[in-house]
Every structure is written in structure tokens, then in C-alpha cells.
C-alpha positions in Angstrom: -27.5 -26.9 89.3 -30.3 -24.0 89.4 -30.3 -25.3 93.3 -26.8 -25.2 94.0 -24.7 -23.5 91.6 -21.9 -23.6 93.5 -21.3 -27.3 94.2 -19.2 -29.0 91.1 -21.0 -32.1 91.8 -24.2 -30.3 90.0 -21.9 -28.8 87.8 -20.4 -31.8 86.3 -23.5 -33.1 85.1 -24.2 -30.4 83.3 -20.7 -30.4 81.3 -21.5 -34.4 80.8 -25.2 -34.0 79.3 -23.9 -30.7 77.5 -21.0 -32.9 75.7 -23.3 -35.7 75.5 -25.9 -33.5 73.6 -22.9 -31.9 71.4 -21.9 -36.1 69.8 -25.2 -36.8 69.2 -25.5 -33.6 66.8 -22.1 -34.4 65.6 -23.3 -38.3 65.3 -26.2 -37.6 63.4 -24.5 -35.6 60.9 -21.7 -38.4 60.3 -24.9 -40.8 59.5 -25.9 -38.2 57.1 -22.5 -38.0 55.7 -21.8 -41.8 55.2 -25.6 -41.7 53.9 -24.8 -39.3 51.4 -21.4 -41.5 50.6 -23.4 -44.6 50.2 -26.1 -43.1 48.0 -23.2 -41.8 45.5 -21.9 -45.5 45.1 -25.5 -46.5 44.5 -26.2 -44.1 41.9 -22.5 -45.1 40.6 -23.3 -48.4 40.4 -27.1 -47.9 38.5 -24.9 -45.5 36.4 -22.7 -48.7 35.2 -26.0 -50.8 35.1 -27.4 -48.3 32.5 -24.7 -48.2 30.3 -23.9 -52.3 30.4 -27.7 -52.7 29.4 -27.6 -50.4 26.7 -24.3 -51.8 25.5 -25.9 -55.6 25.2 -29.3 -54.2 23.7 -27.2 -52.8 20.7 -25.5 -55.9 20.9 -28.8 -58.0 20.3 -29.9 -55.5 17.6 -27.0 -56.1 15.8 -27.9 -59.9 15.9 -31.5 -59.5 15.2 -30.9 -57.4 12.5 -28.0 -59.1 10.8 -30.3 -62.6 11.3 -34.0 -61.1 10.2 -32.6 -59.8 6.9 -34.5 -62.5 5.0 -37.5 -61.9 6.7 -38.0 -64.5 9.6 -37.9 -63.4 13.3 -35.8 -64.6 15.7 -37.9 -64.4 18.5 -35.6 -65.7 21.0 -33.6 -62.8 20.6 -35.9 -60.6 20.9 -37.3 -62.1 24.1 -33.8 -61.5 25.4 -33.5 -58.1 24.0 -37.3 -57.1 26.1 -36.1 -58.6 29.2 -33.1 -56.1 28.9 -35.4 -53.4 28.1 -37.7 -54.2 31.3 -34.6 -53.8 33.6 -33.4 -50.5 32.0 -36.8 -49.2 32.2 -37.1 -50.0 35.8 -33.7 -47.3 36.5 -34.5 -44.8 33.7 -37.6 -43.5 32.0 -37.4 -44.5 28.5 -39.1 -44.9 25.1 -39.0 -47.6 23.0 -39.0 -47.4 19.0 -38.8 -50.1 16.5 -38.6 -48.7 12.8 -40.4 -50.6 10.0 -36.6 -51.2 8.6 -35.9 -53.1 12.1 -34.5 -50.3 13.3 -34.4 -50.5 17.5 -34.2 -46.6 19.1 -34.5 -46.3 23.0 -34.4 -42.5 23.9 -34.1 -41.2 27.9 -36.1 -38.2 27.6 -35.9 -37.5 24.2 -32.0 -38.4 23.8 -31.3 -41.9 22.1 -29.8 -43.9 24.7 -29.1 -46.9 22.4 -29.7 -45.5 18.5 -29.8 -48.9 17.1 -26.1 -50.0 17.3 -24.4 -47.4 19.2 -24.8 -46.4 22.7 -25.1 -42.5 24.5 -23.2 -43.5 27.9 -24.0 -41.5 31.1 -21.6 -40.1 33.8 -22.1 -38.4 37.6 -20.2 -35.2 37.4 -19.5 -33.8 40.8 -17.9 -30.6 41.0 -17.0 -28.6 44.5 -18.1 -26.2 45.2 -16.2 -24.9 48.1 -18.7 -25.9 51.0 -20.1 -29.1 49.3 -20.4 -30.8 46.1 -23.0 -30.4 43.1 -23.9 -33.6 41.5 -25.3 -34.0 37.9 -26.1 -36.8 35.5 -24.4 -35.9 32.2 -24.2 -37.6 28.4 -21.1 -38.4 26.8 -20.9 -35.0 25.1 -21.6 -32.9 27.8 -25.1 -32.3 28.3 -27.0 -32.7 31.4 -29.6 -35.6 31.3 -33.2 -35.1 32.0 -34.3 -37.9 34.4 -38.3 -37.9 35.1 -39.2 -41.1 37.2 -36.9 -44.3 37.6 -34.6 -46.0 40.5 -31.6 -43.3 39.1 -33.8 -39.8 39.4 -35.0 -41.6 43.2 -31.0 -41.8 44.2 -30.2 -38.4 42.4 -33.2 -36.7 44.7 -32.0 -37.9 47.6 -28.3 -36.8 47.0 -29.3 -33.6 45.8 -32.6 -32.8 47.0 -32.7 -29.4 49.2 -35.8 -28.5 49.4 -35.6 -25.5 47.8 -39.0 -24.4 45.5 -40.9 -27.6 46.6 -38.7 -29.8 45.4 -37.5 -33.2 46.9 -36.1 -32.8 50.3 -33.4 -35.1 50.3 -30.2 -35.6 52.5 -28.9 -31.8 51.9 -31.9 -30.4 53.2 -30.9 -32.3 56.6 -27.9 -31.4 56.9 -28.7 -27.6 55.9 -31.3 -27.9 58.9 -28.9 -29.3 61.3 -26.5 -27.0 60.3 -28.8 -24.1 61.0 -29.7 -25.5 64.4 -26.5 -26.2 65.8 -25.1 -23.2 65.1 -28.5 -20.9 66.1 -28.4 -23.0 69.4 -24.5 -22.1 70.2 -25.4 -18.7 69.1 -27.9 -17.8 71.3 -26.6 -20.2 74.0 -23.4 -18.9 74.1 -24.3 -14.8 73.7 -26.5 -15.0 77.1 -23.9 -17.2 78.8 -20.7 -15.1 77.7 -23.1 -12.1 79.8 -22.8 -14.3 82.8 -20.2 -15.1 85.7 -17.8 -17.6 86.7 -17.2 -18.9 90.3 -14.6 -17.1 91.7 -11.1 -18.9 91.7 -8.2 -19.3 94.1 -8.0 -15.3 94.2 -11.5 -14.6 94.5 -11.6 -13.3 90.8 -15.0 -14.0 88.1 -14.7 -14.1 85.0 -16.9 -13.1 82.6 -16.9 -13.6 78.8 -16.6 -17.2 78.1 -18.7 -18.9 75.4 -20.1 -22.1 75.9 -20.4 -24.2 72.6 -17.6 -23.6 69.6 -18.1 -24.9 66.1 -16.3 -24.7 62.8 -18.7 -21.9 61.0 -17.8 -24.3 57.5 -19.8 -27.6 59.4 -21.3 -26.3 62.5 -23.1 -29.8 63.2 -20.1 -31.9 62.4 -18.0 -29.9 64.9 -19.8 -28.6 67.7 -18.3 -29.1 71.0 -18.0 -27.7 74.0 -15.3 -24.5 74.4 -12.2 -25.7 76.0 -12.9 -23.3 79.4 -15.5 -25.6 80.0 -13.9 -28.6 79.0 -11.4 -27.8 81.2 -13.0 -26.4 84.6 -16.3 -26.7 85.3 -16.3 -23.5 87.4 -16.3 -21.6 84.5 -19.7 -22.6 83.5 -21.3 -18.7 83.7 -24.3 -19.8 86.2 -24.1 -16.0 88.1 -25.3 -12.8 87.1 -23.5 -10.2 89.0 -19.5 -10.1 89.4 -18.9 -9.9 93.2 -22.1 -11.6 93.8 -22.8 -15.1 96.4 -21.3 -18.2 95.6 -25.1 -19.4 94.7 -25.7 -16.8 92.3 -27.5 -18.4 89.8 -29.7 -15.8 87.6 -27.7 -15.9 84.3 -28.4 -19.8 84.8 -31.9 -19.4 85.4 -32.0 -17.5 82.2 -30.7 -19.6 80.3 -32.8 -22.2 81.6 -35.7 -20.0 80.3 -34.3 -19.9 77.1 -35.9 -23.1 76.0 -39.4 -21.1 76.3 -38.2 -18.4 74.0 -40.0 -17.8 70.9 -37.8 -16.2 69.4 -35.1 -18.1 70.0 -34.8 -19.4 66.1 -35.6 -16.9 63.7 -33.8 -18.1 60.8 -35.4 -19.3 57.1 -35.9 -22.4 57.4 -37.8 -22.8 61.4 -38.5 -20.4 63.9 -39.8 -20.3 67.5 -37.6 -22.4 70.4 -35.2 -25.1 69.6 -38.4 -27.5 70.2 -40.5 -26.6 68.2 -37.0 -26.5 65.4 -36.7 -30.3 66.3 -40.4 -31.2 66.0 -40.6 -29.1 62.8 -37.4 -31.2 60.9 -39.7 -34.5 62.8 -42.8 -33.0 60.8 -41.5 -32.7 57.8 -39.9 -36.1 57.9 -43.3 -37.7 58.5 -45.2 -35.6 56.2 -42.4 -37.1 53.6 -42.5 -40.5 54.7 -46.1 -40.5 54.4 -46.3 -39.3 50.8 -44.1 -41.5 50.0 -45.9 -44.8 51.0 -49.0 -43.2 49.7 -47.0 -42.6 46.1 -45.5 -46.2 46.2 -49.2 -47.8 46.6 -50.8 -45.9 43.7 -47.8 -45.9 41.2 -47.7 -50.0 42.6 -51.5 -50.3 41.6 -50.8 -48.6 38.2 -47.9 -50.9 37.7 -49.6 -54.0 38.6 -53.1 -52.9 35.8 -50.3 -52.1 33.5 -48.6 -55.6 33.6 -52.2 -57.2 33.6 -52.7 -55.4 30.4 -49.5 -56.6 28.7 -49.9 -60.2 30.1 -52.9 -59.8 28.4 -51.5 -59.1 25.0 -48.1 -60.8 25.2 -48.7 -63.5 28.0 -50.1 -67.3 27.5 -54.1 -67.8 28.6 -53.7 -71.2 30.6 -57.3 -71.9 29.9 -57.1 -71.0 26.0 -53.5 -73.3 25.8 -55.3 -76.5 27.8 -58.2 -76.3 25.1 -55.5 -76.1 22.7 -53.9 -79.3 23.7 -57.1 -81.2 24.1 -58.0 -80.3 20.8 -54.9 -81.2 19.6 -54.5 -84.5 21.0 -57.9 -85.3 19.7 -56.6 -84.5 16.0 -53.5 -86.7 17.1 -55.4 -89.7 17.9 -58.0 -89.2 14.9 -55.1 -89.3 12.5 -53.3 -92.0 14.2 -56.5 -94.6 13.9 -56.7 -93.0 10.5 -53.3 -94.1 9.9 -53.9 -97.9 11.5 -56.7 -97.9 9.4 -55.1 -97.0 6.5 -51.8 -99.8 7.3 -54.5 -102.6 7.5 -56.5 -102.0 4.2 -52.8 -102.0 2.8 -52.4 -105.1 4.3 -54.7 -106.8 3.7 -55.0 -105.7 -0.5 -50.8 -106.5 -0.7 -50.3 -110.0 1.7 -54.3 -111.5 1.1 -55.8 -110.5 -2.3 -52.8 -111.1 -4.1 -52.5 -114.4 -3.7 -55.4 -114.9 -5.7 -53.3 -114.1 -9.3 -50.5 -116.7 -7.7 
């Protein structure tokens, strides 16, 4: 179009790619969006998980305590009751406690979650603020719950997470990014092309003044668009620089061409510079985030995996110790089973042979 600003087929293009570039801002935030939408059910449903586990924990402590008062275990039970405990522990960070009285505790960062027979349930409070929601994890009574590590506080980061004092950057720190650049793009965008010229219609009139990109200031990424002039008329894109200039006037476009070498063209909290290096800076940190991440999963994976050794260790059956075993034991068997043929035939023969001899 820089070549011929005054032919509508160059012009058309421009409207096309510009409306093209405007959904795929507007697409990307509804991805967010149903993102954010799906991660609430999630955490929803681990929220339901939590509080059936802890129900049928104090459900098995009521049976292992009502059944052990006499002093014998009831270990299937219990294996029942740690399996349970294994599957909460994967969703929440707990603590397990088991009082000489047989009294079973699990506490979520210092709160009893199951206090022997009765259960602290947990809610998601959302609350609106206006612009979006704030989400937190609460206790029956009120109080805000303290998650540290768990499937939960991984689904409440990423719902909530905003990057704000080095702290997770989940899906709101997206959006507030895409927010910023959408509307610092129309910004700038549309305050050097309002400066600018239209071609001159039917009665050889310009206009000048016409922004390019509008946006709803609440959800700037959700609604960009293009302004209805343009939408309407492609001659109204502002290529020229001078009112009663040539038909192929063309320097507000070629300054707005050189807009995407601008430095300054961002100068907002979160990136600054020109609206690539904005993009490649959100692509940075997403790496840098994805990165850590896989790094995190291998170590805590590795810890995980000595930790189970460990336990199988303490808890778990040695295959080579239980094949001894049964050697050993089938031995003994067939020892005491001659002994017992043995044994049958002396009784034989003292019962059916020496006494006929007093006959």
C-alpha cells in the first residue's frame, strides 16, 4: 500500500490482515478465558475429592477404633485407611498423626482436616471484584487455607497466579499482558493515524481524525476490532500526511510503518521497547516457565521415587527374604509330615501286631 496508496486493491489487504490480526488477539484471549473456566471445575472437582477422602478416612477410624478396643489390629482396615491417605496427600500437603489412644489426626498446614471422626471441609470462594474475580480456598468457618505443594495449590497458581512479587505467573498474568498490549498497540496505532488523511471522497474533501483500532477499555484483548470508518470504507484508512495533498500521499503511512522500529513504542510496567520485542518478551517468559517447570518435575520426581524406595523398604515385601521363607517352610512341612508317617506306623504296628500276642 506504501506503493500505491491510492488503489483500494492495496488497501483492502490491509483492512483484511488488520481484522485478521485483531481475532487472533481476541481468539487468544477466549482460549485464556475458557482455560481459566476449565481450571475452576478442576480445582472444583479436587475440592470435592478432598472432602469425600476425608469423609471415608473418619469413616475407617471410626471402624478401627470401635474394632481395636480389645487390642488386636485390624490391618485390613488400615491398609484401606493409608491408601486413602496416599491419594489425599497427592492433592494437599498434609500431616499424619496417630495418638497412642488410636487416635488418627490429618492436619493441612497445621488445621486438622480429619480430627479423628469429624471432618474440616474446604470451599473455593470467588468474589468479583468488578473487573475479574478473586479466588480463595477457605475452611468451613471462614478461614483461608494455607496450601504449600499438592495437585490443589498447582490449579489454584494457575487461576490466580499474576505474577506479581515473583510469584507464579499463571493465566491472569496473560491476560494482564495481553490486555496491556492490545490496548498500547491501538493506542499508539491509532494517535499517529487519527494525525493522518483520508482519500478524498466524491467532493474532493479529507478527513482527518479517525482512529483505527476500538476496544472496550474493561477487556481491551477480548474486544479489539477495527473502528467502524474502516470497517466501512477503506478510503478512510489515514495513509496521507497533508490535507490537499496527491492522491499517493503516503507519509503518515510510512510512519506508521516505521512504528514497528520504535523503541519506545511500549513503555508500560510490565514490557517496553516495540511491539516485538513485547511479544518475544511474553514468549520469554513462557519458556523460562516451562523450563523450570520440567526441571522442578524431574527433581521433586527423583525425590518422590527415593522416598517410595525408602518406604517399600520398611512397609513393602523383600521377594528374596519371602522365597527363603517358603523354602524354609516347606522343608519344616515335609519334616513334620514324615515325622507324622513315622509316628502313624510305630502306632500301627504296637496297636494291630504286638497285641495279638496277649490274644
Amino acid at each position: 500500500m506504501s506503493k500505491n496508496s491510492s488503489d483500494i486493491s492495496f488497501r483492502e489487504p490491509v483492512r483484511e490482515n488488520a481484522l485478521a490480526f485483531t481475532k487472533h488477539i481476541n481468539e487468544t484471549t477466549q482460549r485464556l478465558m475458557n482455560m481459566k473456566t476449565e481450571t475452576e471445575h478442576e480445582i472444583d472437582a479436587k475440592i470435592k475429592t478432598v472432602n469425600s477422602l476425608s469423609e471415608r478416612i473418619a469413616g475407617l477410624n471410626r471402624q478401627i477404633y470401635s474394632l481395636e478396643i480389645d487390642g488386636k489390629q485390624v490391618n485390613d482396615l488400615r491398609d484401606r485407611r493409608e491408601l486413602l491417605v496416599d491419594e489425599l496427600s497427592k492433592i494437599v500437603n498434609i500431616k499424619v498423626n496417630e495418638s497412642p489412644d488410636g487416635k488418627y489426626n490429618i492436619s493441612l498446614s497445621g488445621i486438622s482436616i480429619v480430627d479423628h471422626l469429624s471432618t474440616n471441609k474446604l470451599s473455593l470462594k470467588a468474589t468479583d471484584t468488578g473487573t475479574e474475580k478473586e479466588y480463595k480456598l477457605i475452611w468451613e468457618n471462614g478461614g483461608e487455607v494455607n496450601l504449600r505443594s499438592g495437585e490443589l495449590k498447582g490449579l489454584l497458581d494457575m487461576l490466580t497466579g499474576n505474577g506479581e512479587g515473583n510469584t507464579y505467573r499463571g493465566i491472569p498474568y496473560f491476560q494482564k499482558q495481553l490486555n496491556e498490549f492490545a490496548k498500547g498497540f491501538a493506542d499508539k496505532f491509532n494517535d499517529l493515524h487519527s494525525k493522518g488523511y483520508t482519500l478524498k471522497d466524491e467532493n474532493g474533501n479529507s478527513v482527518t481524525g479517525i482512529n483505527f483500532f476500538k476496544y472496550d477499555p474493561n477487556s481491551p484483548a477480548a474486544t479489539l476490532t477495527l473502528d467502524k470508518s474502516i470497517l466501512e470504507d477503506v478510503k478512510n484508512i489515514a495513509a496521507a500526511g497533508n490535507p490537499g495533498g496527491s492522491a499517493d500521499d503516503n507519509i503518515n503511512l510510512l510512519a506508521l510503518i516505521k512504528q514497528r522500529e520504535d523503541k519506545t513504542f511500549f513503555t508500560g510496567d510490565i514490557s517496553q521497547g516495540t511491539p516485538d520485542d513485547f511479544i518475544k518478551s511474553m514468549l520469554s517468559s513462557m519458556a523460562v516457565d516451562s523450563l523450570q517447570a520440567k526441571r522442578f518435575y524431574e527433581t521433586q520426581g527423583l525425590m518422590q521415587k527415593n522416598i517410595d524406595s525408602k518406604r517399600q523398604s520398611i512397609s513393602g515385601v523383600n521377594l528374596d527374604e519371602e522365597m527363603a521363607d517358603m523354602i524354609r517352610f516347606q522343608h519344616a512341612y515335609i519334616a513334620s509330615s514324615k515325622m507324622i508317617s513315622t509316628m502313624d506306623m510305630i502306632i500301627d504296628v504296637t496297636v494291630n501286631r504286638l497285641g495279638m500276642v496277649g490274644r
